[in-house]
N, C-alpha and C positions, 0 to 999 in steps of 0.2 A: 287090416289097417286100423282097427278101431280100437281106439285110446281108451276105453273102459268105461267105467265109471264110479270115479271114489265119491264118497262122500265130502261134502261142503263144508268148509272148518264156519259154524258160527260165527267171527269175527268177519269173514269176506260178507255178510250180507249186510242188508241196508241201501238205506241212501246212498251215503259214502262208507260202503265198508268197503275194507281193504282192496284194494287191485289185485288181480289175478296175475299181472301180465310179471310180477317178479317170481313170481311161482315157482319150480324146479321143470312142473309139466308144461310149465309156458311159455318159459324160459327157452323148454329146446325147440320151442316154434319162434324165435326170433328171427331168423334168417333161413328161408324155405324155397328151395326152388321143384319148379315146377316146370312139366312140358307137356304140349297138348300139342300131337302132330294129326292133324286134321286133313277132310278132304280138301282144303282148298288153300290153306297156311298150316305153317309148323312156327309154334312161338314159342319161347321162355320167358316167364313170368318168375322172377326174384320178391317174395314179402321179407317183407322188416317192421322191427317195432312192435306194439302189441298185436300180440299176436290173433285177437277178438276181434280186430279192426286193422289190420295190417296197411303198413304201405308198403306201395309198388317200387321199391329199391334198384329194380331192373326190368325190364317191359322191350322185348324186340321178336319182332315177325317177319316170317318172311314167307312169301305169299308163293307154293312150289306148284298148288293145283294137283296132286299127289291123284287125285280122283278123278281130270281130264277125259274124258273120249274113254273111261271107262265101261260103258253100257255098248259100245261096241265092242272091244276087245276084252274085256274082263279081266284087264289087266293094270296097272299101278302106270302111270305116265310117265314115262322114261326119264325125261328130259326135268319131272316136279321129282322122281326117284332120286337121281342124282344130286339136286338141288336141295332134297331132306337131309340128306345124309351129307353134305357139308354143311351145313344148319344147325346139324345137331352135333357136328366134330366140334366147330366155334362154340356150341352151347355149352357141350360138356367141357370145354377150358376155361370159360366165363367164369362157369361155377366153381370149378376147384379155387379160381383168384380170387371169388369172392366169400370162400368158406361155408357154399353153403348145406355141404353133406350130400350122400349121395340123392340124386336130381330124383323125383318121381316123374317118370313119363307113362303117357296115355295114347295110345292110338288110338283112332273110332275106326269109324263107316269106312274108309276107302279101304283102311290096311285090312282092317276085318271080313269086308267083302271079295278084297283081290285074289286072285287065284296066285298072285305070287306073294302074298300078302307072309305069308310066313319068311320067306325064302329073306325077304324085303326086313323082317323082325331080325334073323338072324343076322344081315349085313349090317344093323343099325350096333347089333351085339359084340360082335366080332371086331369090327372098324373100333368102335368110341367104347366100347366099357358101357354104355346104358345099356337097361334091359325095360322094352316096352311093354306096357298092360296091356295088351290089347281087349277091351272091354265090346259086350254086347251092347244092342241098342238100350235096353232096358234099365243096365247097368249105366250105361252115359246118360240116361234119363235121369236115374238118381243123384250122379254128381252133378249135373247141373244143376237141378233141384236146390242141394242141399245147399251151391255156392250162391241159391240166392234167398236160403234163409241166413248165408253169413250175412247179410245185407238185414234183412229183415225178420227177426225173429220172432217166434208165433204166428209166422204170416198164414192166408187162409186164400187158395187158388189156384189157379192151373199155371204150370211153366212149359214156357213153348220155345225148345231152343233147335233155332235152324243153321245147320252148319251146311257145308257142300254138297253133299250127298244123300244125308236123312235128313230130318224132322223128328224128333223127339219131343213128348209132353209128359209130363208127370202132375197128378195133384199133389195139394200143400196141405197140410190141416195143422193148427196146433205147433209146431214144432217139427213136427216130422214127414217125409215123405211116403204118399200111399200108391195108388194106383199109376203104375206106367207104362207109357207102349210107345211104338217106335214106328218110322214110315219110312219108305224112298222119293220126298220130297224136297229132297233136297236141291235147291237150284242147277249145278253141275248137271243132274241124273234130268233134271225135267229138259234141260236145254235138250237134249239128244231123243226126246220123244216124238216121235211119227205123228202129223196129223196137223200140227201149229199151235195155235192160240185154243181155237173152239176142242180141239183134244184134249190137250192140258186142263183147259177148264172139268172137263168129265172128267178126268182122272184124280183131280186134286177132290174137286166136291167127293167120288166116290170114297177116295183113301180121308178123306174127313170123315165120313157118315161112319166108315168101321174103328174109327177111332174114338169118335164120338160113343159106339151102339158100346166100347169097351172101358171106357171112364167115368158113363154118365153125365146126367148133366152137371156140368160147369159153369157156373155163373156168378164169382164172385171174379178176385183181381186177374187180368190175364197180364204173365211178367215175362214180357220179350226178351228171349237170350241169343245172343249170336250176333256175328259181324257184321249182315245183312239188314237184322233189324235194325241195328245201331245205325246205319247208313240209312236205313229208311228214316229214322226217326232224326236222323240230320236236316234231310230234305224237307222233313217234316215243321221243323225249326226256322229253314230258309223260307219258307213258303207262306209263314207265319210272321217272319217278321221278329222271331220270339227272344229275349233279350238276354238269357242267361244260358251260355253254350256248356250245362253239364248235361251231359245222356245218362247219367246214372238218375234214377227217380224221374225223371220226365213223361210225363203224362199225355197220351193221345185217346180220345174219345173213336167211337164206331164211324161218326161222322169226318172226325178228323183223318179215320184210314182212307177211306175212300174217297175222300178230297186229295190226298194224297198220291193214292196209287192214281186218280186221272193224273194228275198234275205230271205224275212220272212217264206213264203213258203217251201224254203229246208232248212233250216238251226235247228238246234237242239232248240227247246224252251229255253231248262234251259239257251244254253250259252248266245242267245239271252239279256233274260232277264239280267243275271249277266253283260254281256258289257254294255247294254243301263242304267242299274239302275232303271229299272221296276219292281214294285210287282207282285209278283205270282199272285193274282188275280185281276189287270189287265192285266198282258200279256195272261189270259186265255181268252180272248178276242179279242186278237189284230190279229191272222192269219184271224178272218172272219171280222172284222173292215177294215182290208187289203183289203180283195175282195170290199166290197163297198166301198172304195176310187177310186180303179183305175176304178170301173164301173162310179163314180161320176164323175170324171176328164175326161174317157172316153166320156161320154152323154156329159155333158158340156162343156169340152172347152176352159177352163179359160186360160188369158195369161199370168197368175199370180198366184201362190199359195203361201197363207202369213198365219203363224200359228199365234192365237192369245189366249195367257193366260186369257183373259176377256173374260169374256160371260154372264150368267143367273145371276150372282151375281152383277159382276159391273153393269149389267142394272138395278137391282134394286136400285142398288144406285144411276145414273143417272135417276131412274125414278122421284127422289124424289131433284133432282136440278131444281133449276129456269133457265130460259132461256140464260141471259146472263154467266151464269156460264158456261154452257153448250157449250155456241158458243166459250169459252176462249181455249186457243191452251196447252194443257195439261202439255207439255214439260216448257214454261215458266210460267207456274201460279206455277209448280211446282217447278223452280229456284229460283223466286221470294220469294215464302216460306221458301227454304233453304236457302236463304241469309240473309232473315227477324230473322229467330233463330239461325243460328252459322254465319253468317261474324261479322268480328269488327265491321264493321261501314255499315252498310245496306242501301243502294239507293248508292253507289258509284259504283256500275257494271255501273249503266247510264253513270257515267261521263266517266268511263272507256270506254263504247262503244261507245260516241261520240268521246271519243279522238283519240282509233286509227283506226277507221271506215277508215277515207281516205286513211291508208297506206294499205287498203287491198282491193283493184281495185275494181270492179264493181260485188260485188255479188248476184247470184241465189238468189231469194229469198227462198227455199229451205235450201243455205248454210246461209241466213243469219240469220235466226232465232239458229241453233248453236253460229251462234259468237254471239248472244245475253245472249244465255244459258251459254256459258262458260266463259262472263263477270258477269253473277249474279252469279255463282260459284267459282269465282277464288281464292276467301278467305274463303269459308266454311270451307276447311281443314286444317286452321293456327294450331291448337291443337295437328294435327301430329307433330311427331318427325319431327325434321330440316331434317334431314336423311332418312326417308321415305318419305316424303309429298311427291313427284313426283309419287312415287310408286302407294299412297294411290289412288291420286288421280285419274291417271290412271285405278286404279283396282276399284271404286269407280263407272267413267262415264260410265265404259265396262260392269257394272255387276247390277246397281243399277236398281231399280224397277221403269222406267220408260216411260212411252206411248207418244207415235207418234215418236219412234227412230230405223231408219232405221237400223242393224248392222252395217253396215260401218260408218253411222252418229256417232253411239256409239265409235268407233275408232278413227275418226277425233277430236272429244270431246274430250276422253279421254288424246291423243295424245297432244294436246293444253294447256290442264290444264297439263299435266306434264313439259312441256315445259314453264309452267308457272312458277315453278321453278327449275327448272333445263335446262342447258344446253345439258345432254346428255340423251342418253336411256336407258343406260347399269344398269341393277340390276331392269328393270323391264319387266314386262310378256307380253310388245310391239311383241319380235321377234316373238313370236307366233302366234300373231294377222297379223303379217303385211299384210298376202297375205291379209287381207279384204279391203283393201285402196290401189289404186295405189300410185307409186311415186311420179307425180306431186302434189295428195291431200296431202301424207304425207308432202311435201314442204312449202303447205299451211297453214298448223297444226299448223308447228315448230311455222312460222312465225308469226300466231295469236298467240300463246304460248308466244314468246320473244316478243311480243307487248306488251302483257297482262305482264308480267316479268317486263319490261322496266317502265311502266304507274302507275304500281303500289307503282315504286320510289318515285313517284310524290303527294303521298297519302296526302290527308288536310282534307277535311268533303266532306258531301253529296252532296253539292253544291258548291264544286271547283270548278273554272278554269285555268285547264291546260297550255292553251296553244293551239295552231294548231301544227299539224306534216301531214306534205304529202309527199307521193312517186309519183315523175314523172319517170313514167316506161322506156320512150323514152331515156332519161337523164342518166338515172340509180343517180337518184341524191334521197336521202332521206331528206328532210328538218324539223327542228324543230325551232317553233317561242317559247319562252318559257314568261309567264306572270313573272311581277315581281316576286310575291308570288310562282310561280312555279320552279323560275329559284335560290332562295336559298334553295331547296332542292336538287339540280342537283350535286350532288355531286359525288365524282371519282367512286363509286358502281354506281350510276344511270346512268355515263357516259357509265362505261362499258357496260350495258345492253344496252342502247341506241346503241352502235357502236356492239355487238351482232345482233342487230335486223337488222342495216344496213347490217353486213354479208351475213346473209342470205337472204337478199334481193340480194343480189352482187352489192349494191351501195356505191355510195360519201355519205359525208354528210355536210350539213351547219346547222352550229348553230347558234340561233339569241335571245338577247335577256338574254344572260347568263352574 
């Protein structure tokens, strides 16, 4: 399945060089479906849009337990059997209406373990026209892996994705996937274990220690995959208190697992479930999912725990991009695309981020690919009501389905583009968020915000020039040299935003050129 690797035409690089996503190779990843029939659900996942950063165009699951009461019988659960396979009759029609080519399906653990497990392949064959992967544990090691460096690229760490019946880990280095191994850990396989709690616990530590004695040590980020985590890290979120409900990047310390797993341990399932918004069957899962995380965390080590909504499916998608797509930073190929189909005028975030680059000191490079992001976005949401756009956008950069975004990054973003038009906060869902960004950042926000406000008075085509504007910090002097052509748009709104932006900066200003 691996899309090669051509070389990178010179013009796609840079800051803002060209976007991939209109490519020919990238193009035929605009619309991609996918199936991952698991131990414990079989779902279809539909991307759309850039394909480096795709969205979820279609997203359904359906929960058949394919893997049930299999460690007695060694066999595929009748009753989740039947339940796949009209799952996947519905899927395979979805996809034909929504054009998305033939589907790639994935079976794991159960179908690969069952002894009818073939028999189970060929009825899925026969019946619907799909033809399922059935993949080794190893092999699901790496596409999980790789769906969560579609998330984060050059990440460096161990990925721990727990489905129904196994447990898979793989390390991350650099870009690429290294060592991986595979367990029978999987919640389904441990419920059916002899002995209860104090059992499970010896079995789980032991199948860690050989898992452990075969990756070595692991102690940078550990990146949660799978249903279960994600449910943990719900409960994790109610228990907390915690204000921003995305699982994708959300962060639990060693202290925070095991505050966790008690909390799940004594507390009543059902209310559980109803606080966090988990299914009855997967919360029937989650108290012994619970024990193998804090054994996980325990053995390992991590000085990081980062949940991640990608795994076995985005890697299938990533398995089938070419190289330079791959190395692209997900967050901007993704801007880039949404400024290509809703801005007015598409390729002016550039000129925007050249022009007020030098009123915003010497940034992280880290902080600066935001301010890149939130110049290709600063007009996507012109179509909002005059009235909400601050709102929109706000609730838009805080909530929207995108890879390599820190939570706080997601706030600072959001924060900027509201600021982008508006001058105040009030009437949106900020004060709730606030505690994720200190003050100083939120300072920093406004400021790109009423730059981006201010620059966009100045709006001409793609290849304008503005003008220079710089902050000499020492001075507290804010300066703008404005071009001819720039300087007969300066007018008393453009002024005012201009001397807004000196505000909050706490500077003078001189104008030149008006």
């Amino acid at each position: 399945m691996d899309a090669g690797n051509p070389a990178e035409d010179p013009e796609d690089a840079g800051p803002f060089g060209r976007p991939l996503f209109d490519k020919p190779s990238s193009r035929a990843l605009r619309r991609v479906g996918v199936v991952d029939v698991g131990s414990n659900s079989v779902r279809l996942v539909v991307f759309d849009g850039a394909a480096r950063s795709p969205a979820y165009f279609y997203n359904e699951k359906i929960m058949c337990g394919l893997g049930a009461g299999m460690t007695q019988t060694g066999r595929l659960n009748p009753e989740g059997r039947a339940r796949a396979l009209a799952a996947l009759h519905r899927f395979k029609h979805l996809a034909d209406g929504m054009g998305t080519g033939p589907l790639t399906c994935v079976a794991t653990a159960a179908v690969r373990d069952a002894e009818d497990g073939a028999d189970f392949r060929h009825d899925v064959e026969s019946q619907t026209g799909l033809r399922l992967w059935v993949v080794d544990g190893r092999e699901e090691a790496r596409l999980s892996a790789q769906g969560v460096l579609l998330g984060w690229p050059g990440s460096y760490g161990l990925v721990c994705d727990i489905g129904g019946s196994s447990m898979e880990m793989a390390e991350i280095h650099g870009g690429t996937v290294g060592r991986r191994v595979t367990s029978q850990l999987g919640p389904l396989k441990l419920c059916d274990l002899k002995g209860g709690a104090k059992a499970r616990k010896a079995y789980i530590r032991e199948t860690l220690d050989g898992m452990a004695d075969q990756l070595g040590e692991q102690k940078n980020r550990l990146f949660l995959v799978g249903g279960s985590w994600r449910a943990i890290a719900k409960i994790d979120m109610a228990r907390r208190g915690y204000p921003l409900h995305v699982l994708h990047e959300y962060r639990m310390t060693a202290k925070a697992v095991r505050a966790t797993a008690d909390y799940i341990k004594w507390r009543n399932i059902d209310e559980l479930r109803q606080e966090a918004g988990i299914s009855l069957a997967r919360m029937a899962l989650v108290p012994i999912a619970a024990e193998v995380l804090r054994e996980v965390v325990r053995r390992f080590k991590p000085h990081d725990i980062a949940v991640s909504s990608y795994g076995i499916r985005e890697g299938m998608l990533y398995e089938q991009m070419p190289k330079p797509l791959r190395d692209r930073d997900p967050l901007i190929e993704a801007c880039r695309f949404a400024e290509d189909k809703d801005a007015r005028l598409p390729g002016f975030g550039k000129v925007l981020y050249n022009f007020i680059l030098p009123v915003l000191g010497r940034p992280s490079p880290e902080r600066l690919r935001i301010i890149k992001a939130a110049c290709l976005l600063h007009d996507v949401s012109w179509r909002a009501h005059p009235d909400y756009r601050a709102e929109v956008c706000f609730d838009n950069a805080t909530r929207a389905n995108l890879g390599g975004l820190k939570h706080s990054e997601r706030v600072f973003l959001g924060l900027a583009l509201l600021h982008r038009y508006s001058n105040t906060r009030g009437g949106t869902r900020f004060g709730q968020l606030s505690t994720l960004v200190d003050a100083k950042t939120q300072v920093e926000a406004e400021i790109l915000g009423r730059a981006m406000r201010f620059g966009a008075m100045l709006w001409l085509k793609e290849d304008a020039d503005l003008g220079r504007m710089k902050f000499y910090p020492k001075k507290k002097l804010l300066e703008l040299r404005l071009t001819p052509e720039a300087s007969l748009l300066f007018g008393e709104v453009a002024e005012a935003r201009f001397m807004a932006l000196a505000a909050a900066l706490g500077a003078d200003v001189a104008i030149k050129g008006r």
